[in-house]
C-alpha positions as CSV (number, residue, x, y, z in Angstrom):
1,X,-21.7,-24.9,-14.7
2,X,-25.2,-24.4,-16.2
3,X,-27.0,-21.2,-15.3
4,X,-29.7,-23.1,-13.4
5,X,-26.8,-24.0,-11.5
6,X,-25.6,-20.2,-10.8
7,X,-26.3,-17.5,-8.8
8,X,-25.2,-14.8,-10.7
9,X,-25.3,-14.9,-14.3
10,X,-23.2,-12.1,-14.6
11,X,-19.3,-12.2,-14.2
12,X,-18.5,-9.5,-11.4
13,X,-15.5,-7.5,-11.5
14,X,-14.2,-6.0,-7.8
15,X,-11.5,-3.1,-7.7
16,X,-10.0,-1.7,-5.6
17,X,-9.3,2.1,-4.2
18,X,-5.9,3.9,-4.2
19,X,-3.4,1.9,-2.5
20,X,-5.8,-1.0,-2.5
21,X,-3.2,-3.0,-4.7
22,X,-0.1,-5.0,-3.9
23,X,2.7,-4.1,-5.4
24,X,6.5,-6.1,-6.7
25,X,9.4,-4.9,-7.9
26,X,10.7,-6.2,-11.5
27,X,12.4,-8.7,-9.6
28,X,9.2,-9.8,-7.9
29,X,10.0,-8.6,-4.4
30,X,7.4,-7.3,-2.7
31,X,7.2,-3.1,-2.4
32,X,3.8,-2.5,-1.1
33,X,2.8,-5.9,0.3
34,X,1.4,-7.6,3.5
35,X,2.7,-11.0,2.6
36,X,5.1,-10.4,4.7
37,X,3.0,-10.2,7.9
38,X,1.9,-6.6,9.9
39,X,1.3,-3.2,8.5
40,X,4.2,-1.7,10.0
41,X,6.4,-4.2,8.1
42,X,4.4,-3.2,4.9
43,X,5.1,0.5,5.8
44,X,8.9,0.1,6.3
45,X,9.4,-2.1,2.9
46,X,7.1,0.6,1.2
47,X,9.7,3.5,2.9
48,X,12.9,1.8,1.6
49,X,11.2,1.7,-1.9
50,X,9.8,5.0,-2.0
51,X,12.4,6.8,-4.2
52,X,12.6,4.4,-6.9
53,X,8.6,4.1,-6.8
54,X,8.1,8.2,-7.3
55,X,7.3,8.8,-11.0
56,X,9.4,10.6,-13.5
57,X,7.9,14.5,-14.4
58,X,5.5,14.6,-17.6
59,X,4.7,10.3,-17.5
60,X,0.9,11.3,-17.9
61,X,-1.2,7.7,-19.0
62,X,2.5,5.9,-19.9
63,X,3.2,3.4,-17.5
64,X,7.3,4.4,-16.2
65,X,9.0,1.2,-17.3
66,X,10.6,0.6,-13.7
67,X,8.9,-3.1,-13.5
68,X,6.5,-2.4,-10.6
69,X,3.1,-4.7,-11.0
70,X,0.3,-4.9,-9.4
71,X,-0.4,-8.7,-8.2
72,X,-3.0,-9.0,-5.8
73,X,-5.7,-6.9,-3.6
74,X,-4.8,-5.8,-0.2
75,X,-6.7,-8.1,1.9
76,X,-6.1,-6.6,5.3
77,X,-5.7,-3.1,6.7
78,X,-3.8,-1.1,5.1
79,X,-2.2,2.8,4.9
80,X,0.5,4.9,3.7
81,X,0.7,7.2,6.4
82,X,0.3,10.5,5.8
83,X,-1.0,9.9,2.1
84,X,-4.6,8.7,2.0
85,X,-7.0,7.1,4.9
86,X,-6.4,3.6,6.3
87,X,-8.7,1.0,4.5
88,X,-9.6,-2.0,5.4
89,X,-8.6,-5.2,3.2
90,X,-10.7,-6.5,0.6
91,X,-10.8,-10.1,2.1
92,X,-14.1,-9.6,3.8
93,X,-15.7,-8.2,0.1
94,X,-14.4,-11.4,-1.5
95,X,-15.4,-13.6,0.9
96,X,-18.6,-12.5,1.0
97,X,-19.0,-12.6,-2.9
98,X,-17.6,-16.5,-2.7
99,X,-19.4,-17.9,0.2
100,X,-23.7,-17.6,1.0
101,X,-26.3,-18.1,-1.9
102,X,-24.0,-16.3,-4.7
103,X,-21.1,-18.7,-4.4
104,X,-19.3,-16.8,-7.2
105,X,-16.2,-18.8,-8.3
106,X,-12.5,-16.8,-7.6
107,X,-9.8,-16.7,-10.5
108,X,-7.7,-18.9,-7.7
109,X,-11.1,-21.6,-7.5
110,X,-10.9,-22.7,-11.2
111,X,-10.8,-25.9,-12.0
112,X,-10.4,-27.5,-15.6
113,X,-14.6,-27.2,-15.6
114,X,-15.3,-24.2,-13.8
115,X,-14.2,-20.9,-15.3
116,X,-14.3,-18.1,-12.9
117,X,-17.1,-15.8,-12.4
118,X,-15.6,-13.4,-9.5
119,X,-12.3,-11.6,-10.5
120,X,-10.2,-9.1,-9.0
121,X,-9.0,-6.0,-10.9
122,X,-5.4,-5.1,-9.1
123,X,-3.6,-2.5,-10.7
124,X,-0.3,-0.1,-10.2
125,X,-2.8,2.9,-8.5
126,X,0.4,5.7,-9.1
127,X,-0.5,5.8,-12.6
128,X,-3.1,7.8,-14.3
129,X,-6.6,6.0,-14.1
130,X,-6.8,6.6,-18.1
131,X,-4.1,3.7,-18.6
132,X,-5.9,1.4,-15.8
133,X,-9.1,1.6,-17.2
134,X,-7.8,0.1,-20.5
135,X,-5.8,-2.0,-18.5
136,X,-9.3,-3.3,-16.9
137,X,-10.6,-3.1,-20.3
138,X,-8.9,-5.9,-21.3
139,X,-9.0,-8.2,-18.2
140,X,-12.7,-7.9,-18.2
141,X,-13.6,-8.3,-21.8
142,X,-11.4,-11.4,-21.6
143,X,-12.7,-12.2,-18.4
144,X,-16.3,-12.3,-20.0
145,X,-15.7,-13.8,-23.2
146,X,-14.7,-16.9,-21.0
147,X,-17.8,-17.0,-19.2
148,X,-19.8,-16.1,-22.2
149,X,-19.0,-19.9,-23.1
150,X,-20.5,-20.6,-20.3
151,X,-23.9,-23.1,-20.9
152,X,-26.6,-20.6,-20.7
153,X,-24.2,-17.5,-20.1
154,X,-24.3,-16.2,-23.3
155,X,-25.7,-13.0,-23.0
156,X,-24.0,-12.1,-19.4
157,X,-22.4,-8.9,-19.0
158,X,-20.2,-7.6,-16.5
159,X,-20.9,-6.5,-12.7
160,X,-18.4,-4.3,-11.5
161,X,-18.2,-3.4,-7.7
162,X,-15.8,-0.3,-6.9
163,X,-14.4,0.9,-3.8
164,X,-13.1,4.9,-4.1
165,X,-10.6,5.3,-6.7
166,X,-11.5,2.2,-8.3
167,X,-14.9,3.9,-9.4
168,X,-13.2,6.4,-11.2
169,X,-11.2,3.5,-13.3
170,X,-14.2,1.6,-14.1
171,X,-16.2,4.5,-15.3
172,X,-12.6,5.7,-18.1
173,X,-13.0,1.9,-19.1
174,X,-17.8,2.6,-19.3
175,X,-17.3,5.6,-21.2
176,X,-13.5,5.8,-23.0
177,X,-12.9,1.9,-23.5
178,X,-16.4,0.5,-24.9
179,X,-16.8,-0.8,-21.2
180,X,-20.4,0.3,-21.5
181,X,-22.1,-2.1,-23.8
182,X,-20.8,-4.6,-21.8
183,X,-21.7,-4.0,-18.8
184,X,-25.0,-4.3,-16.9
185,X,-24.2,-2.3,-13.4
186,X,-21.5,-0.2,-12.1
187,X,-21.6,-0.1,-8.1
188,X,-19.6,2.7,-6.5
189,X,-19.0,2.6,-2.8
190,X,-17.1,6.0,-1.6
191,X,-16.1,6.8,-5.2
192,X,-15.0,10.7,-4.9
193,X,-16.7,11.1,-8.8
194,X,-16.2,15.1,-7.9
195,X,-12.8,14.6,-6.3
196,X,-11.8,15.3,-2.6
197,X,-10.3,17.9,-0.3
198,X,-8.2,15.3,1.0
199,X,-5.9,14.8,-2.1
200,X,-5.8,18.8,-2.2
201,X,-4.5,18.7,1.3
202,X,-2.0,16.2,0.8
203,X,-0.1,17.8,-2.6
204,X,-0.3,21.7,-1.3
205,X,0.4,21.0,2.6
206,X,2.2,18.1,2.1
207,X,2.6,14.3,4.2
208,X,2.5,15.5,7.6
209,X,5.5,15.5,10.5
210,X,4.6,12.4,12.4
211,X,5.2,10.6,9.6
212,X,9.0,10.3,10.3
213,X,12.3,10.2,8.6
214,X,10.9,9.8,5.0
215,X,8.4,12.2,4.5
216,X,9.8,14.2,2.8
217,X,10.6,11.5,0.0
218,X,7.0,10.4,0.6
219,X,5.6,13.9,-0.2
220,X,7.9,13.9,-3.5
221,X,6.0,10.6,-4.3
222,X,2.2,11.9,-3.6
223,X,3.4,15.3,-5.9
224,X,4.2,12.2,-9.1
225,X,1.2,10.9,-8.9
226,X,-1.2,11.2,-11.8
227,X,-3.8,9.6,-9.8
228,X,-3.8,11.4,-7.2
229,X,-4.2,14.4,-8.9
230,X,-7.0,12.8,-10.8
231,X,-8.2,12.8,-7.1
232,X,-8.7,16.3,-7.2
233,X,-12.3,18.2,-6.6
234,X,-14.2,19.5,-9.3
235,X,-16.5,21.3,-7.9
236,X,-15.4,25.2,-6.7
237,X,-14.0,24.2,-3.4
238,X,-12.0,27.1,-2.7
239,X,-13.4,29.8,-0.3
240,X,-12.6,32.9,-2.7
241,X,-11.2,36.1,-0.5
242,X,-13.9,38.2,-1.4
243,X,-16.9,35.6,-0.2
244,X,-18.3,32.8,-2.3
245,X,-16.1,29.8,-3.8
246,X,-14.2,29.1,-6.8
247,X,-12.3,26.2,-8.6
248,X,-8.7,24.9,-8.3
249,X,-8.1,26.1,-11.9
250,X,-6.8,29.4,-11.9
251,X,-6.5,29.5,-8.3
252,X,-2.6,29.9,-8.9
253,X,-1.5,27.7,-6.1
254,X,2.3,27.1,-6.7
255,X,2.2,24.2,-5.0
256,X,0.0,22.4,-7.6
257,X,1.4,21.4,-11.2
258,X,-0.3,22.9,-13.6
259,X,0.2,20.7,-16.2
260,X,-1.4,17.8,-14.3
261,X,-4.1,19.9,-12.5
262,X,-5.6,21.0,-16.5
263,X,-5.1,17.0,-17.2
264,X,-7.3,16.0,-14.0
265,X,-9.5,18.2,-15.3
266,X,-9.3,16.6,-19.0
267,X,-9.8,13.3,-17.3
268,X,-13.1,14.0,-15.3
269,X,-14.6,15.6,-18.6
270,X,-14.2,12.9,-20.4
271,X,-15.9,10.8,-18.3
272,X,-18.7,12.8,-18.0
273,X,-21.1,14.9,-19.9
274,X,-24.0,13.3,-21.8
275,X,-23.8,9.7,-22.1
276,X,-26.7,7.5,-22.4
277,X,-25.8,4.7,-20.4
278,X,-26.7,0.9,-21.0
279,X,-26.1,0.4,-17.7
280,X,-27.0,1.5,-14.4
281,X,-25.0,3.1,-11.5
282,X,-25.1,2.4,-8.6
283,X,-23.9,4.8,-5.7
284,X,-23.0,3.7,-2.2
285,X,-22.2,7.3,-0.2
286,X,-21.0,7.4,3.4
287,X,-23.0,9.4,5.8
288,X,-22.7,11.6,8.6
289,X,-18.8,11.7,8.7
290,X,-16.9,15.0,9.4
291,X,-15.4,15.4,6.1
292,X,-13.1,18.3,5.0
293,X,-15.4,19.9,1.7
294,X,-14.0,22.9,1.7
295,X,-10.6,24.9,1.7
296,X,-9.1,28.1,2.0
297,X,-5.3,29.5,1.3
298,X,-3.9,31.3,4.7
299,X,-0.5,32.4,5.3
300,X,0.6,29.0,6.1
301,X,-0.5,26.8,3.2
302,X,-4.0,25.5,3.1
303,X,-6.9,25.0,5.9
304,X,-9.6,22.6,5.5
305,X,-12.9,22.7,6.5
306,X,-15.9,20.7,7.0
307,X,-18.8,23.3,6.0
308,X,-19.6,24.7,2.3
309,X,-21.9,27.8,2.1
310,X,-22.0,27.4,5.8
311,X,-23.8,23.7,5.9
312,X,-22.1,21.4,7.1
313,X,-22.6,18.2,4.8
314,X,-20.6,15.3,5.9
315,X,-19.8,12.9,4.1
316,X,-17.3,9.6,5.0
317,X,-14.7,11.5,6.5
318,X,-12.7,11.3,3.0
319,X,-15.2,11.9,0.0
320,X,-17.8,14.4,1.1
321,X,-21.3,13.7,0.2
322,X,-21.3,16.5,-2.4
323,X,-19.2,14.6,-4.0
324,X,-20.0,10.6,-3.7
325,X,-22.2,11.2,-6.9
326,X,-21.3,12.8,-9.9
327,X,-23.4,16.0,-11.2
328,X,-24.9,13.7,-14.0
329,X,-27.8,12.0,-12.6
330,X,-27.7,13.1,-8.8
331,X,-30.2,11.7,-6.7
332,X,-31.1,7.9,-8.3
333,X,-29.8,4.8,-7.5
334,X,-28.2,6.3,-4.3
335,X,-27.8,4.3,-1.0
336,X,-26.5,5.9,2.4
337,X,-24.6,4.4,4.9
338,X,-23.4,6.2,7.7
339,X,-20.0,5.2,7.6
340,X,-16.4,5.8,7.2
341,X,-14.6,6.0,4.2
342,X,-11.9,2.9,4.6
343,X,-14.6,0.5,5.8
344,X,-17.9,1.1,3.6
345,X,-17.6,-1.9,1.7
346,X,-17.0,-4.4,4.1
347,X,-20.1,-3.4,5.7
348,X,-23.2,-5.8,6.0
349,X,-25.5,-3.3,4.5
350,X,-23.3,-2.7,1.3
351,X,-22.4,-6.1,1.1
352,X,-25.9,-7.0,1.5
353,X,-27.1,-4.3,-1.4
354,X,-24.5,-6.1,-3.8
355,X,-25.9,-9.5,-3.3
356,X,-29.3,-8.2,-4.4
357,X,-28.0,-6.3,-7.4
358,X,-25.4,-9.5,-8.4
359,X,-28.7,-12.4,-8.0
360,X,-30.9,-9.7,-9.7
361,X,-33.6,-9.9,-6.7
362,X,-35.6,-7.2,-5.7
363,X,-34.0,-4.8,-3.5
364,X,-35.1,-3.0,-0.4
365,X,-33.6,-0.1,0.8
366,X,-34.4,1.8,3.7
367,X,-31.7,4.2,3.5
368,X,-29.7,6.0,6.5
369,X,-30.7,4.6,9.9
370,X,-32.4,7.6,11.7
371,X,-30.1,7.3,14.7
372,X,-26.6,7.0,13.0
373,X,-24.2,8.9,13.7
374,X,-20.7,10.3,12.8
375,X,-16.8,10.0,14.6
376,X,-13.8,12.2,14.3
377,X,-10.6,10.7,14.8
378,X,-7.0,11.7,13.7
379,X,-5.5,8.3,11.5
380,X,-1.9,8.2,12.9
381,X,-0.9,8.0,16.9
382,X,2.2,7.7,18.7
383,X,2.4,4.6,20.6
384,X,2.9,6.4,24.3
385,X,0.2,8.4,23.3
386,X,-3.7,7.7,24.4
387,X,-6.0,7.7,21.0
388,X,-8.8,9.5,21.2
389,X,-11.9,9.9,19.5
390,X,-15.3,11.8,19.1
391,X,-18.7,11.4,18.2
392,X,-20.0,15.0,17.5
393,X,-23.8,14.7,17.5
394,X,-23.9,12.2,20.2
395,X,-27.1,13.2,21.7
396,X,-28.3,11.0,24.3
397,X,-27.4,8.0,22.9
398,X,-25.1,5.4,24.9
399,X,-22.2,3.9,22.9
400,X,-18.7,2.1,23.7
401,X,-15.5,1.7,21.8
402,X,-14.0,-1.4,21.2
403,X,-10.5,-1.6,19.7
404,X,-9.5,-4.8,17.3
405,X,-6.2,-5.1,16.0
406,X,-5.2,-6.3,12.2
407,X,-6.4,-10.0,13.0
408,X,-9.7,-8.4,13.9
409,X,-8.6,-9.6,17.6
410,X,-10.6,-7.3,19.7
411,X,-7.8,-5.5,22.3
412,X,-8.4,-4.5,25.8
413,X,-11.5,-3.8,27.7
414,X,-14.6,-1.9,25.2
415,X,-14.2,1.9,26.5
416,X,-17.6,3.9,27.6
417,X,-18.1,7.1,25.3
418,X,-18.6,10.0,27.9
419,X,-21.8,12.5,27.4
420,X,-19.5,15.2,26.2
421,X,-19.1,12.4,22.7
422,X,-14.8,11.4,24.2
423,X,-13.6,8.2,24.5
424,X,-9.9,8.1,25.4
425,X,-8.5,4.5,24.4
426,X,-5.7,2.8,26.2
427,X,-2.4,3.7,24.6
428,X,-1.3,0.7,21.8
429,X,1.3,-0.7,20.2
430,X,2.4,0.2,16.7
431,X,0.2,-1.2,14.4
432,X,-2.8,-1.0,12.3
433,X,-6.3,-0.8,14.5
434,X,-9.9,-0.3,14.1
435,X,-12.0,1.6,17.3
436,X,-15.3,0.4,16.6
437,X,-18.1,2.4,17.7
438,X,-21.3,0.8,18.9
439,X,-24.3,0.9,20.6
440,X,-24.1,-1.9,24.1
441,X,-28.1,-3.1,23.3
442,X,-29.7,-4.7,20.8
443,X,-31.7,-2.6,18.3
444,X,-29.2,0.3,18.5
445,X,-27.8,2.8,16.0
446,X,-25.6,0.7,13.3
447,X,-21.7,0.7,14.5
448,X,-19.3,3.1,12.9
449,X,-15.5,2.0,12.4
450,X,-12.7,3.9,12.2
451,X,-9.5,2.6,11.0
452,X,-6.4,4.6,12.1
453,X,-2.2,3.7,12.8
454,X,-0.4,3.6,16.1
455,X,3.0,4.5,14.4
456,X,6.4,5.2,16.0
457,X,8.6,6.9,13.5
458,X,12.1,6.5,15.6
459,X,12.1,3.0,14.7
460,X,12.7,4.0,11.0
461,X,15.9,5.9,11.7
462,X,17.0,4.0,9.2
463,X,14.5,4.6,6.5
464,X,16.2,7.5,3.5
465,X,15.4,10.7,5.0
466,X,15.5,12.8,1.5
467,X,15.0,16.9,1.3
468,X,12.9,19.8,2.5
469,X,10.2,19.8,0.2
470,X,9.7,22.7,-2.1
């Protein structure tokens, strides 16, 4: 390949959010996997694995020796209930990079005279995102070195395209690995570069009931987690008793360890601060999104809530807007899209931003579609149960729900949001569904998508059940 014949002279580098990765055992069985078909089937192998795959106590950026390996991107829906939001797969991201004008060539496209341009970063997203990054350190300096041979590629540099978590690996590899000078853009779609409530939530109140039989087990493996302490906000978060906020350090909540709160705090230091970058960041933030930014301590663990100073910011529904950026730099090379967390970079307007920044053309952006709006829905329902959702600031707009299942089959009749912003869906079968939310005419707001589970823990009576938490 010459580079009159390519696209992109660049070699682009996709990775994936928390969860985002396939995962097999030593023996090369799969533990978090949808080779084996549906979500729910994913969800029960993942539950029968979920005491050997919680971490030992003090691991910090060590890998645990248990054989666990990251093989492959999810490319379909996919969610640990109870843990993090449902995401969908990163088949549509890939295809997308492989298939229009770019034509970027796959690791799994190589032939004896094409070496690949498009690779995929999966990685073992328990661990702490210090020891991914230098694991991504040295797939993508390989990676480029090979294209660097390349007729006419020899001064490419890497593009690397990250969805949430992923953003915060790349940027330990920019800053801690010598990633920097080799790189020519960073793209961060729904990167929480100032942490998230949401991974507050989860290690102080814990994975919650509905989850079934192994929660309790599953809460023991979210409290392991380097990562997802590393997950943790940055920003004062906490509504202090006597007004104002304040920040998780110091905040003495016993149900955080202290040891790998100060660490999370170590980590997000040293990947900020004053760098002058080579490259240039991109910033893809969701929009309009009830989002939990806030959180204060009550009698019965901690309560969430949307507003900060009394403003109610949105956000994705996961990472809130505050925090899509990080403090460095706010304000440039930021793009909004008014969507939700699990689907931002599947969407045409993302996608479409990446092609322009990959083939170097000049981009356009018009930023957040005046009309868009945002929808609240709880991720987990029971399957004799009727999910329902809610567009808050629905105005006088006319939209309808329509349901598609993992296959991106669309289920049912499309469902007529009411002028008080409900839509009550049929109820489903257990499985993983998006309820996409759309305007009936042409030239309407752009649709909204919101992943969530239909989930019926009695059929995992069989899954370990484990302790009360502490």
């Amino acid at each position: 390949m010459s580079a009159d014949d390519a696209a992109s002279r660049d070699l682009v580098v996709v990775i994936p959010g928390i969860m985002g990765s396939e995962l097999v055992d030593a023996q090369g069985r799969p533990v978090w996997s949808l080779s084996a078909g549906s979500l729910v089937r994913a969800i029960r192998t993942f539950g029968r694995s979920v005491r050997s795959l919680t971490l030992p106590p003090d691991i910090g950026d060590a890998p645990p020796g248990d054989g666990v390996r990251a093989v492959r991107l999810m490319p379909g829906l996919h969610v640990i209930p109870g843990v993090w939001s449902p995401v969908a797969g990163y088949s549509r991201t890939i295809d997308f990079l492989r298939s229009g004008h770019l034509g970027l060539t796959a690791e799994d496209d190589r032939s004896a005279d094409r070496i690949p341009n498009l690779v995929t970063f999966p990685y073992d997203w328990r661990l702490s995102n210090r020891y991914n990054g230098r694991l991504l350190a040295k797939k993508a300096g390989d990676a480029l070195a090979r294209w660097q041979t390349e007729p006419g590629m020899r001064d490419a540099k890497l593009v690397l395209v990250c969805h949430s978590m992923g953003g915060l690996v790349a940027r330990w590899f920019l800053e801690r690995e010598g990633g920097a000078a080799l790189t020519r853009h960073l793209i961060t779609i729904g990167t929480p570069h100032r942490g998230s409530v949401k991974s507050l939530d989860k290690l102080v109140n814990g994975v919650e009931p509905g989850v079934g039989p192994f929660r309790f087990k599953l809460h023991e493996l979210v409290r392991s987690l380097p990562s997802m302490y590393q997950l943790l906000p940055t920003y004062d978060c906490l509504e202090a008793p006597g007004g104002g906020r304040r920040a998780l350090t110091g905040a003495g909540l016993a149900d955080l360890d202290s040891k790998m709160l100060a660490d999370s705090v170590e980590f997000h230091a040293a990947i900020n601060g004053d760098h002058q970058r080579p490259y240039t960041m991109h910033k893809v933030v969701g929009t309009r999104q009830p989002t939990p930014t806030t959180a204060r301590v009550t009698a019965k663990g901690l309560e969430t809530s949307f507003e900060i100073d009394g403003s109610d910011q949105g956000g994705d529904g996961t990472v809130p807007r505050l925090s899509a950026e990080p403090s460095e730099g706010r304000g440039s090379e930021v793009h909004e899209v008014a969507e939700q967390h699990g689907e931002l970079h599947g969407v045409r307007s993302t996608l479409d931003l990446v092609d322009g920044i990959v083939s170097r053309e000049e981009l356009i952006w018009e930023g957040t579609y005046p009309e868009a709006f945002g929808v609240s829905m709880a991720e987990l329902w029971a399957p004799d149960t009727a999910p329902e959702l809610v567009v808050p600031d629905l105005g006088d707009r006319r939209l309808r729900v329509t349901v598609l299942d993992e296959q991106r089959e669309r289920v049912g009749t499309p469902v007529i949001v009411q002028p008080d912003g409900r839509a009550v869906l049929d109820p489903l079968l257990p499985g993983g569904y998006e309820a996409r939310v759309e305007s009936p005419v042409p030239g309407g707001p752009p649709a909204v998508t919101r992943p969530f589970l239909v989930w019926d823990p009695t059929e995992f009576d069989d899954l370990p059940t484990g302790t009360e938490p502490r």
